[in-house]
C-alpha positions, 0 to 999 in steps of 0.5 A: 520466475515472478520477480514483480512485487506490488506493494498496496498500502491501504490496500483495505479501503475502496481504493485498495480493493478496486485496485487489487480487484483490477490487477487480478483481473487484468489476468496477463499480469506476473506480479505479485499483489500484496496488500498492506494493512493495519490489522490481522483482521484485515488480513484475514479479509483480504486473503480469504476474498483474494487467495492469490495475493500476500499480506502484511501488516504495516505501521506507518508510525515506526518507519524503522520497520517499513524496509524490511516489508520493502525487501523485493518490493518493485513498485508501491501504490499508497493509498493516503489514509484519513488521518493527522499523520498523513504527511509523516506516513507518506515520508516515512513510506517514501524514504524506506522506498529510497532506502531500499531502492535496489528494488523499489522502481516506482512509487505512486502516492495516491492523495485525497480526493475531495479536501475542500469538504470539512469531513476531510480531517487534513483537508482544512 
């Protein structure tokens, strides 16, 4: 029985997709891959490019409902997005992880890559 859940969070960007790319090829792997996103379109995308993985819709900005997507959720890779809300979105993500975590055992937070360049909003 699977009881192994990887949570992707901005499982959508480059990032996201190499990721899920890389854990459904790695082929040995019993866990189950599911993609977090900000939009049924997302969703949408993912499960028809990748059949074999579960989706949800996350809101980073109502932490209130980020335990519930939590539920049997084993480990956590978040994907930083490219917004002013950056710093709350990743407590928000990791303080639902401390409150679930029976389950959650690990938690990756992936930062920004390249913050010196201007183009990155909270870089400066």
């Amino acid at each position: 029985m699977n009881n192994q859940i990887t949570l992707i969070i901005g499982a959508a960007g480059n990032n996201g997709l190499a990721t899920i790319e890389a854990l459904i090829n790695k082929g040995q792997t019993k866990e189950t891959i599911c993609a977090a996103v900000r939009s049924t379109d997302k969703t949408t995308d993912l499960k028809q490019k990748y059949p074999s993985i579960e989706t949800v819709i996350i809101d980073l900005d109502k932490p209130e409902t980020l335990t519930q997507i939590y539920q049997g959720v084993t480990k956590v890779l978040m994907i930083a997005s490219n917004v002013e809300q950056k710093e709350q979105h990743a407590k928000n993500a990791v303080d639902a992880a401390v409150i679930t975590a029976g389950t959650v055992k690990q938690f990756l937070f992936y930062p920004v890559f390249g913050a010196e360049y201007e183009s990155i909003l909270f870089g400066k």
